[in-house]
N, C-alpha and C positions, 0 to 999 in steps of 0.2 A: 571496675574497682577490684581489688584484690582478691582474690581466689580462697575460698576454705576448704576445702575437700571435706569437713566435716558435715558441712552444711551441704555441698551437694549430694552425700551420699544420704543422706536422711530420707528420700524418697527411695531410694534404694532398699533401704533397711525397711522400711515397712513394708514396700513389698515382696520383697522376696526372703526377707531374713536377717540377721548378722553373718556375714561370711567370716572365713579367718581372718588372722591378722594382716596377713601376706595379700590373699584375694582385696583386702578391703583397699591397701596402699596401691593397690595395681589399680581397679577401679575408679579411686581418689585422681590420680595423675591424668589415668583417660579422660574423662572428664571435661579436668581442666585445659586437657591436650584440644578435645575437640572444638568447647566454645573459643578455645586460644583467647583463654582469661587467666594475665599475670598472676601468677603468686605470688605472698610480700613473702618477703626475707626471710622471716622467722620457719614458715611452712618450706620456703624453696631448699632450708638447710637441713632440716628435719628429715625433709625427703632423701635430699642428697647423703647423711647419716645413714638412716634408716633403710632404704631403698634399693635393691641394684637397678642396674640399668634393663629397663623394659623394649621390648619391638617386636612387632608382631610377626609371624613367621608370614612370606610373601606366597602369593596365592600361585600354585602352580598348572598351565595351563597346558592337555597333551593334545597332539594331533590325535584326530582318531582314526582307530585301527583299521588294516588295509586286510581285504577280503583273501582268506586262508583255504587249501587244499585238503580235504581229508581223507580219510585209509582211501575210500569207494569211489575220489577223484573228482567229489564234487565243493564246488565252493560256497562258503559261507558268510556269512556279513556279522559280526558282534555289535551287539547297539551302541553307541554314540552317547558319549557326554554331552549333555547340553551346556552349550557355552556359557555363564550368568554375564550380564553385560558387568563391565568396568564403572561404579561412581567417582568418581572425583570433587574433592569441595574448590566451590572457585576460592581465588583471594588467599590462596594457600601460603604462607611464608619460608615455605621450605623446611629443610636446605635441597638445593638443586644442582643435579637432577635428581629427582626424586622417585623411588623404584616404585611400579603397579603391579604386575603381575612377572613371573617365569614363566617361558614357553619350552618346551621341549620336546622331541619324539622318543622312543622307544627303541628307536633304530639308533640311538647315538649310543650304543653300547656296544655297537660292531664297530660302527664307522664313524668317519667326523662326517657332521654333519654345522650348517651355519643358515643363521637363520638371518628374516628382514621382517621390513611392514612396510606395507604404501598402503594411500590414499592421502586426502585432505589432511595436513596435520605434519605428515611424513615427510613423502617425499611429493607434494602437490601442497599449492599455498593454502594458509600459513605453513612455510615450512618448519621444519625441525622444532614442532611442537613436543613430538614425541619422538623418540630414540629406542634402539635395541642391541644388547650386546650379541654379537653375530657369533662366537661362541658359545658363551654362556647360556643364552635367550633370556637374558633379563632387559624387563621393556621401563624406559623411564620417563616420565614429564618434566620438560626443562624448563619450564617457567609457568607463572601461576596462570589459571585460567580464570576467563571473566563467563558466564553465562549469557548474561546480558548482549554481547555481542556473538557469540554459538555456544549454543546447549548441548551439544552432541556431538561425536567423533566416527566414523567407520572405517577401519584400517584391517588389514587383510595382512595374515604373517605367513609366512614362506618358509620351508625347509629344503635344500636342495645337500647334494655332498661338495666334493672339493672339484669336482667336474664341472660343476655348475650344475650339475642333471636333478631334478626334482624328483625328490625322495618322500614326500609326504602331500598331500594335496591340500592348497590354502585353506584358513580359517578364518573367519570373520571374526572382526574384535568390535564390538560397539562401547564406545564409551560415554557415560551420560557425565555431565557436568554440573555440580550438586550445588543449589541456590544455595547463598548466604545471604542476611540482612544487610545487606549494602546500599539499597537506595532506600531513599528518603521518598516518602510520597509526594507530590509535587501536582499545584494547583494551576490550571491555563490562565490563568490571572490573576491577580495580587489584589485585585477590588473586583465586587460583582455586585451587578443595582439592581434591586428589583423593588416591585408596590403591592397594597395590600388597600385597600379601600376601606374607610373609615366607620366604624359601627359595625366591621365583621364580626362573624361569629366563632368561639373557638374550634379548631380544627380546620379554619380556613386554609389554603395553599398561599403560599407567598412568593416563594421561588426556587431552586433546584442549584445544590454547588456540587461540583465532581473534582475531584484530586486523585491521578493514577500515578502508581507504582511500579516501577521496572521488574521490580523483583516477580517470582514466580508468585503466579495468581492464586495457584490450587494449592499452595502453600500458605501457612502464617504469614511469610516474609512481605505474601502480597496483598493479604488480605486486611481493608483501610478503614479503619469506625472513625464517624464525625462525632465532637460534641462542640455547645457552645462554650468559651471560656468566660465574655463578658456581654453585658448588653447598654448601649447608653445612647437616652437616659434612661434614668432608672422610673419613669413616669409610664403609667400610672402604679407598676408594678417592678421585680426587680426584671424578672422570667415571664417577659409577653411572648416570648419565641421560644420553639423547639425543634431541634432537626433530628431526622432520623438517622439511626448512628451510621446505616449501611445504605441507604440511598441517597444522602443528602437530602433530602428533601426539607425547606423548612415553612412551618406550619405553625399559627396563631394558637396559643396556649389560655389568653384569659381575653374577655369582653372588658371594651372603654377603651379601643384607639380612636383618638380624635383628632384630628388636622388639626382643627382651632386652638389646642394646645400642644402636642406635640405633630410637626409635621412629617418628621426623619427620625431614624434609628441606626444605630452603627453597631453591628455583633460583628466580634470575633471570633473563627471558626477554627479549629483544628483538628487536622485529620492527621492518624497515628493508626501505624501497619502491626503487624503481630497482631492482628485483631482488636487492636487498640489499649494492647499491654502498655500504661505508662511505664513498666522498668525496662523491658528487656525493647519495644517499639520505638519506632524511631518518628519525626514528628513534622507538620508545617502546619504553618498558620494563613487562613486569608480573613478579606473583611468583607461582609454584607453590608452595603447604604439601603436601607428599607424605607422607602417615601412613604407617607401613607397618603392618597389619592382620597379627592374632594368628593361628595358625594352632597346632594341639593337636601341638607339638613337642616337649615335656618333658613324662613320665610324671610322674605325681605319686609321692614317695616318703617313706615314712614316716621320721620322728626315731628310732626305736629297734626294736632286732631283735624287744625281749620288752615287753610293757606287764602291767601286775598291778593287779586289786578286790579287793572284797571286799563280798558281800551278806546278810544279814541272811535265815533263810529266812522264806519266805510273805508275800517283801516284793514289792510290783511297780509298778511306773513310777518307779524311780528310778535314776539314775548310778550306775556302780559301777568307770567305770572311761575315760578320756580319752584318745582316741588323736589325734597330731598329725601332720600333715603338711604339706610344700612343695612347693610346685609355682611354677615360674619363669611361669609362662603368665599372660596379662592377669587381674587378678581380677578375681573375683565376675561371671567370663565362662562359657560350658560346657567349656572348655578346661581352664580352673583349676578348676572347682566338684568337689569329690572324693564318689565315690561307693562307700561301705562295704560288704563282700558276707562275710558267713561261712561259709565253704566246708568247714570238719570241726572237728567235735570239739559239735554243737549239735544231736544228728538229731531232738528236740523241739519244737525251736522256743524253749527259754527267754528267748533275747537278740537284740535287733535293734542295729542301731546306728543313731543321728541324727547328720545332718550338720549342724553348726552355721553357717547362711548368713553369717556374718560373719567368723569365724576360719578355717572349713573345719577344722575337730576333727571328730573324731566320736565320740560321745557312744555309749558298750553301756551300754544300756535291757533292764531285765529287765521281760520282756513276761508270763511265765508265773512263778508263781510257781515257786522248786526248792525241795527238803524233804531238808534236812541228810541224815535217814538213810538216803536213796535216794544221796545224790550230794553230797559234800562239797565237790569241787574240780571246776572244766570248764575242758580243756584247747581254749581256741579259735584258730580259724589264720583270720586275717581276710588279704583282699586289696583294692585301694584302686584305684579307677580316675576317669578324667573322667568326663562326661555326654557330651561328645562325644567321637567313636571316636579314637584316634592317626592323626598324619597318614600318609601312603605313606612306608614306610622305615623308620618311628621304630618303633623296638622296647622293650615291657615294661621296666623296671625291677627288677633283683632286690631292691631295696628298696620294692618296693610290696607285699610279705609280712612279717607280722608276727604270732608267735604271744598270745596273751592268757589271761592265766591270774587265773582267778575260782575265792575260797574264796569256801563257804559256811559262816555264821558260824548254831553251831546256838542257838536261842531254846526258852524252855520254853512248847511249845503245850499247851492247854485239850484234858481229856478230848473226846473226842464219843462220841457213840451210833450205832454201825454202823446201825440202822434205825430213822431219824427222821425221821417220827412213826410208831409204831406202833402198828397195827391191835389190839387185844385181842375178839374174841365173846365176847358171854357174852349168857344168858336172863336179862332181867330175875327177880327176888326171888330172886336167891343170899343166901347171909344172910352175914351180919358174920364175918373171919376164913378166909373163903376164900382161897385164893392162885390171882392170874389168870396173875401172868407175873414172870419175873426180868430184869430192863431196866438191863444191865449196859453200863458205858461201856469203852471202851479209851484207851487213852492212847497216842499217836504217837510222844512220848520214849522209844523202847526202848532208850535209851545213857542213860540216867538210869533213879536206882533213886527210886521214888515211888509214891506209894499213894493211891488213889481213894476221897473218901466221899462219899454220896450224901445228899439230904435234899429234902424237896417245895418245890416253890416257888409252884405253883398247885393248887388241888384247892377248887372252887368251892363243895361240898357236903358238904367234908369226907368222902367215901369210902372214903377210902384212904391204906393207907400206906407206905412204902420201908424195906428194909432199911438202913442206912447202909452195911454192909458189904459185901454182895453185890447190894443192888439189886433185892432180892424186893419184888413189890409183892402186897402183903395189902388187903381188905376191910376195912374198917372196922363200915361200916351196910350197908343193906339196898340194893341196885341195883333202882330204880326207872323205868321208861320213860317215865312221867308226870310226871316233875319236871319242875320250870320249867328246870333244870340241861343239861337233856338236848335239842340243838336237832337236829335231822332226826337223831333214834334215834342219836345221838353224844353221849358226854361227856367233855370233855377235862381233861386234869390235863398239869403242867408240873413235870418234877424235875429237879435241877441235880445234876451229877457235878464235883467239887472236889476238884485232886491238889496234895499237899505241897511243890512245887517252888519256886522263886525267878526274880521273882514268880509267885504262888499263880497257875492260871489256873482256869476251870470251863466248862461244857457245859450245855447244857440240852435235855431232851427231852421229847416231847409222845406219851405211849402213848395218844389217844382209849379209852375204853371204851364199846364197842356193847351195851348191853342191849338185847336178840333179843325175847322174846316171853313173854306171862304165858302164854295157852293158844291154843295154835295150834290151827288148822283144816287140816286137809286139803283139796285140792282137788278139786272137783267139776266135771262136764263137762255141761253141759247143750246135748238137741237133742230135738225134738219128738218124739213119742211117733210109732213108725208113717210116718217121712217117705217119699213118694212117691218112687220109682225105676220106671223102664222098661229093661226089656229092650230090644238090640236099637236104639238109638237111640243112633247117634255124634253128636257126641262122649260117650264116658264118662258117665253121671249122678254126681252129686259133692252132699255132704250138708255144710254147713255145722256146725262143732264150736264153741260158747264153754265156757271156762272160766275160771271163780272163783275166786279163793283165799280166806286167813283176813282177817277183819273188821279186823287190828293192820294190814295194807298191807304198805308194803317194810320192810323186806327178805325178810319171808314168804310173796312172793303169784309173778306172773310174773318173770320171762320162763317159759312153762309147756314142760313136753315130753310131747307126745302119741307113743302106742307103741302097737304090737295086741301081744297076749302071745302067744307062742310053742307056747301049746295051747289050745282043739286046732288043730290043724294046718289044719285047712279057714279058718279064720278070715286068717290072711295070705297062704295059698293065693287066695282068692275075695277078700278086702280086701286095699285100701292107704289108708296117711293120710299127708297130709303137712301139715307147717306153715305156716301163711299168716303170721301174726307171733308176736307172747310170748303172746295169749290164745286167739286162732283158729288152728281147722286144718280140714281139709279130709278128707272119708273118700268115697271114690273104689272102683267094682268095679276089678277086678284084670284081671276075663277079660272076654274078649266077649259069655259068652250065659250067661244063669241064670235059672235055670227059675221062674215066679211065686211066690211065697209071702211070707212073714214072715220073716225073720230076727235070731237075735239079735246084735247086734255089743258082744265086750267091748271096754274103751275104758281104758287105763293111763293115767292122767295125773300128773304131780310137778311140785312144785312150786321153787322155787330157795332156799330157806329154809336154813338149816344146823343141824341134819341134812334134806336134804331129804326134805320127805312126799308119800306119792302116794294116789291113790286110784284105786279099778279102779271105772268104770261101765261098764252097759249101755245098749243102742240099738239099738232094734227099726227093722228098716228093713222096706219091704215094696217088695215088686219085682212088678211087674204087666205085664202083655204090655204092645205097642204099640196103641192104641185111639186113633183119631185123635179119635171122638164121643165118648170115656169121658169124663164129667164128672167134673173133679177136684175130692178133697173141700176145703173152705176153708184147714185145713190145710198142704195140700198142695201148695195155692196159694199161701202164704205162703213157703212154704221153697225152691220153683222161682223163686219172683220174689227172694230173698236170693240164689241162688247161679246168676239167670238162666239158669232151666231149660229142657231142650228144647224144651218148648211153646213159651216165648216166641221163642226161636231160628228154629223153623221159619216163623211167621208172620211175622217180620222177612224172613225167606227169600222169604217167597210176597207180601208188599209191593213188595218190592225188584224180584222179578221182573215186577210189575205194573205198576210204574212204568218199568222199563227196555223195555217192549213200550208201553206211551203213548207213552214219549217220541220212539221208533223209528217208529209210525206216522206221529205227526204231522211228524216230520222228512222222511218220504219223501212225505208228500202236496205237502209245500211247496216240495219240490224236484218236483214234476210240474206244479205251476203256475207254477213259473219256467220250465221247459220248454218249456210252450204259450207264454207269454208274449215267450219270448226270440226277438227276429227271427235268420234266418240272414245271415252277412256275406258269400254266395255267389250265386250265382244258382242257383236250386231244379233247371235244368237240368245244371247241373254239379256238385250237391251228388251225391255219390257214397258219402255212408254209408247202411249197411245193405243195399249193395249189394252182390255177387259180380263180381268180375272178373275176364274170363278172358285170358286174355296169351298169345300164342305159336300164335297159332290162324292158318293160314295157308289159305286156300280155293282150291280146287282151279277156279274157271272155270264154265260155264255149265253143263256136264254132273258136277259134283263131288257129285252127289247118290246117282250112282249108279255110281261107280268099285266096283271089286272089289280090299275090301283083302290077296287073297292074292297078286295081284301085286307086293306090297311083300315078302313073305315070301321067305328061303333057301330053295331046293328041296330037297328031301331025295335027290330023285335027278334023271338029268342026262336019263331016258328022254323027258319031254314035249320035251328042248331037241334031241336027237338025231333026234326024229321030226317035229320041227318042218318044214313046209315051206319052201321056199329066201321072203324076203323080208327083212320086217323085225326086225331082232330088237332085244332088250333090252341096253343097252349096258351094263348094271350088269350083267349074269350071267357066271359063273365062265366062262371058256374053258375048250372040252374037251379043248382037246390035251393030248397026253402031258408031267409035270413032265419037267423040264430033269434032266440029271444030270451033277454038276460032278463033273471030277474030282479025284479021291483026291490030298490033299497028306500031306505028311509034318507030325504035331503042333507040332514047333518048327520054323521057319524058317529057312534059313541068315540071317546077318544082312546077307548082301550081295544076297538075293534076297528082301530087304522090300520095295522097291518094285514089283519083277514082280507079289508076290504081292498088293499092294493093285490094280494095273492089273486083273490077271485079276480079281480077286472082286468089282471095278466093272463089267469087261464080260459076267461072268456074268451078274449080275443084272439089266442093263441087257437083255440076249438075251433074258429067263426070262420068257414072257408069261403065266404062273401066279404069280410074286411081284405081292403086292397095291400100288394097288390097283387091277389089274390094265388099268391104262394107258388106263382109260376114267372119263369124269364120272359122278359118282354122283348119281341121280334120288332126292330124299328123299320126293318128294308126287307122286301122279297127277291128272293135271287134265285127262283123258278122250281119246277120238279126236279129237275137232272143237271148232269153237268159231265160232260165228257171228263173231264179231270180225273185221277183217281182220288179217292177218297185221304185225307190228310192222317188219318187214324192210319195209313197205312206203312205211315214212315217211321224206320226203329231206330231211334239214334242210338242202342247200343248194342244192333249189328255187326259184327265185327268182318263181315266181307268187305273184295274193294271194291271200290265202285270209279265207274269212269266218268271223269268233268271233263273230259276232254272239248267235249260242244257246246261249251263258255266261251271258249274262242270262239265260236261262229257268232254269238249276241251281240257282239259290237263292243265299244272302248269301255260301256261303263261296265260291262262283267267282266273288265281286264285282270282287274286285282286278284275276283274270286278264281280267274284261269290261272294265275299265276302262284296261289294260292293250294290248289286243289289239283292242279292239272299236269302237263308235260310229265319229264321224263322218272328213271328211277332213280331213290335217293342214294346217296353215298354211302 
């Protein structure tokens, strides 16, 4: 808008004063120069009247000065101008070129001198940004600058004469590029979605907008405040939102977003630089979609207190009964998805219910069948929930209970046959007319009055026939085993039970008939006549048993059962048998020792046939001492190598040890010639195994050969020390003076004469030259009267003669060191 100069300077004038008249119009124009804001007419002629022409004198830059000779011939340095860097405002209008600074030297007062600049800008791209009058040294900008694309310039100016020869040494020109409000703050998107969760609380987070600025940061220009301008709708409030001016962040200002009424929110955001000066800031708008996200606030509750089916019995997977409910929460979310539980009146299991993912019904599914006369009606109490838990606070619904009541609708079921298929026995060749079995059905309608008749429906060989009435089943022909009829000793027939009801229903049952056997055998046990036993040789001897059944097979042959009979009495006394499987068993002595002989062993054997048959055999065993040479007869050898008899046991034994004494020698031979073989990692001087070592051994001196170890000894009495002549005595021996006798105190102490009485019982004992031990050094070794040696008192370590080690060398390597040390020649 138009310019007033009066208006600008009013900040002016408060702070620093009214200037003159002249200062003020100079001031006014600057001003206006700088923000390069038109002035309307009135002011621009006013000016032009009033005003001369203003411009600021141009800043003059010198080389600095070159080091000078004085009277005494030495040279000196004058300090240096510091160069101030060049601003410039981008977006400049001109006119161009446009003059920055003069450069000149000192020296252009003798001579000509002409000047230049390079770098970036100069003469390096961008070119001929900037220019310089090569006479003059006035440097100019030819056109406006953008900062945005470079903030800064480094050009270097030159002074040489008319020779080309440099006459001043370069200077460095930094030019900075001064931001202007030129960019608009600008947002990465034109829409930005975010959510906020239903029943938040104020201050919640919602989501985060950013919009950046080209312009310089650390400036107004870049510096970007957000507010809201609208918000819609305007539910529950106008200002449910608020964003932070300088982070964007925006955040939940009041409680009551609800999905169920409102779901979305659409704000308007604008972000304005200057720090968010609406006059002088520049502006963009974007939009926030605010969803507000579902949250398990509304129990789901069913449409009706009672629901009612009705099922058909022995019917199953099918509806019987639609239960509905609503739920306000997002659908076909886990919020809203409803989840059926029945909790009494079901403790079977009959009814499940399904949720139907599209409607959320739920569907009671009869999973088991029910049976009219057990249970006519089921009284069930269903309750209804989400898949996900209710949120904090929200409490059950008493409409999420609802009772459900299921008849069962009774149908006319079909006889059956309590035991179907039934087994019948019988011995083949019964004749015609016999009666095997009465194979009667029941009927499950006991609330109906109906009657059952029977009649065949299968009978492959014509066998047999049913009563209609009762269900008797009669012979017809002959039961034969060998008929083609008859597949693994089975024959089967199929007869159907038919009751009078509406509609008729029937049963059908399968009695197999087992024809057993023409002429059975008894079973027999066979073991070789006379089998070899030894006394006397553990483990146990044990006699291998087969038995045989009859020539027909099953079902008249094994699984067999071997038994000793109960007389006489010595027989399970002295045997035992046990069963190996359905044909073998095993006959085993009972005791440890039995005397040689023969014996006869009876032997029960039965068979599993029905009636089962047995047969009683004998079995001579013979029992024979221990003979390791006895040759055993071929026989006998048969039956120990079936039931791996001792003999072979013991040689396995006497192998085993024969090879575990091989193996043992050769391993130790091989471990003696790794032995010899293995160098030692010691020196054979210092190897010290299989040596004794003795430790603690302390030698008594030249004469320690011949001390007398009773002088080490307690004396048993004091006569040898009492008759001892006056000299030298033994300083370890008991003093014979008389003990000390302390006097008599009283048991307890007074407490004020505890310290008396710790003094006296220290100077007691200190006095008492009978307490041990007994105030002399104790001699633990005798090391004789004399000693060649000289006495050690005699050596004066601070002698100051020398003395020769020469005859360290002669001791051998280990007094090498001390020779070396001590010994050879003179020093340097």
């Amino acid at each position: 808008r138009p310019c007033s100069p009066q208006l600008l300077m009013n900040s002016v004038i408060d702070s620093f004063g009214r200037p003159t008249s002249h200062l003020y119009h100079i001031a006014s124009l600057t001003l206006c120069h700088i923000f390069q804001i038109p002035m309307d007419e009135e002011e621009r002629k006013k000016q032009d009247v009033q005003l001369p022409e203003f411009q600021a004198p141009p800043t003059v830059i010198m080389f600095p000065r070159q080091r000078e000779m004085n009277s005494k011939g030495l040279r000196r340095q004058k300090r240096d101008w510091v160069i101030p860097p060049i601003n410039v405002p981008e977006n400049s209008r001109g006119p161009f070129p446009q003059m920055l600074v003069s450069i000149r030297s000192d020296q252009d007062r003798n001579i000509s001198i002409r000047y230049s600049i390079t770098g970036v800008g100069a003469d390096q791209p961008p070119n001929e940004v900037f220019s310089i009058d090569p006479v003059a040294g006035k440097m100019f900008v030819t056109k406006p600058l953008d900062r945005e694309r470079r903030s800064s310039y480094h050009l270097r100016a030159h002074a040489v004469n008319m020779n080309g020869e440099r006459v001043e040494s370069p200077i460095d020109l930094y030019i900075y590029v001064i931001d202007m409000n030129d960019n608009r703050p600008e947002f990465k998107n034109q829409v930005y979605n975010g959510s906020v969760d239903e029943g938040s609380k104020p201050g919640s987070f919602v989501m985060h907008l950013a919009a950046f600025d080209n312009d310089d940061n650390t400036t107004a220009n870049g510096m970007v405040r957000y507010r809201i301008l609208s918000q819609t709708p305007h539910s529950p409030i106008p200002n449910m939102f608020t964003i932070n001016s300088e982070t964007g962040d925006i955040v939940t200002v009041a409680a009551g977003l609800d999905r169920e009424k409102v779901s979305q929110y659409s704000i308007i955001v604008q972000a304005t630089d200057m720090e968010g000066n609406l006059n002088f800031g520049l502006s963009n708008t974007a939009t926030a979609i605010i969803s507000v996200t579902d949250i398990n606030d509304n129990p789901p509750e069913l449409t009706s207190r009672t629901f009612s089916g009705e099922v058909p019995e022995n019917r199953v997977n099918v509806a019987v009964a639609n239960l509905t409910v609503i739920d306000r929460d997002q659908p076909r979310s886990p919020n809203w998805n409803a989840v059926y539980k029945i909790i009494s009146g079901d403790p079977v299991g009959h009814f499940s219910i399904i949720t139907d993912p599209h409607t959320n019904d739920g569907m009671v599914t009869v999973v088991k069948p029910v049976d009219f006369e057990q249970n006519r009606a089921f009284m069930l109490t269903v309750v209804v929930n989400n898949q996900a838990p209710l949120a904090s606070g929200i409490q059950s619904s008493l409409q999420s209970t609802s009772g459900v009541t299921i008849s069962v609708v009774d149908v006319n079921e079909p006889p059956f046959f309590p035991s179907n298929p039934k087994n019948i026995r019988f011995e083949e060749g019964v004749p015609a007319g016999t009666s095997l079995t009465t194979f009667s059905a029941s009927d499950p309608d006991r609330f109906m009055q109906q009657t059952i008749r029977y009649s065949k429906l299968a009978d492959p060989a014509d066998w047999l026939s049913i009563n209609t009435t009762n269900g008797q089943i009669v012979t017809t022909a002959t039961l034969d085993r060998e008929s083609i009829y008859v597949k693994e000793n089975i024959y089967e027939a199929t007869f159907l039970a038919v009751d009078n009801g509406s509609p008729m229903a029937s049963g059908t049952g399968d009695p197999p008939d087992l024809p057993d056997r023409r002429e059975r055998q008894r079973p027999i046990s066979s073991a070789r006549e006379f089998p070899d036993l030894r006394a006397h040789q553990p483990p146990r001897p044990a006699i291998n048993i087969t038995a045989a059944g009859c020539r027909h097979g099953p079902p008249n042959v094994g699984p067999f059962v071997f038994e000793l009979p109960t007389f006489p009495i010595s027989v399970r006394r002295n045997w035992t048998v046990s069963r190996l499987n359905g044909d073998y068993a095993r006959l085993t002595l009972r005791i440890q020792y039995l005397e040689p002989g023969v014996y006869e062993v009876p032997l029960i054997v039965t068979d599993s046939g029905n009636p089962p048959l047995s047969n009683r055999s004998v079995i001579k065993v013979k029992v024979c001492p221990c003979d390791e040479e006895r040759e055993t007869a071929p026989w006998s050898r048969e039956v120990a190598a079936a039931g791996l008899g001792t003999g072979a046991i013991i040689w396995r034994c006497v192998w085993c040890v024969a090879g575990m004494v091989l193996l043992f020698v050769v391993w130790m031979k091989r471990r003696e010639k790794e032995r010899q073989t293995k160098q030692l990692l010691i020196d054979p001087e210092d190897d010290v195994r299989d040596n004794i070592l003795k430790y603690d051994e302390e030698g008594g001196g030249e004469e320690d050969q011949d001390y007398d170890l009773s002088q080490l000894q307690q004396p048993d009495s004091l006569e040898h020390i009492i008759n001892k002549p006056p000299g030298v005595r033994r300083v370890d021996e008991r003093p014979i003076i008389p003990e000390s006798q302390y006097p008599i105190r009283p048991v307890v102490p007074h407490p004020g004469d505890i310290g008396d009485f710790i003094n006296e019982g220290l100077r007691a004992a200190d006095n008492d030259p009978t307490a041990p031990p007994y105030d002399s050094l104790l001699v633990f070794d005798y090391e004789g009267s004399g000693s060649t040696a000289g006495s050690v008192s005699s050596l004066n370590s601070s002698s100051s003669g020398d003395q020769d080690y020469d005859y360290l060398n002669d001791w051998g390597p280990r007094f090498k060191k001390l020779a070396d040390m001590y010994g050879g020649g003179d020093e340097d």
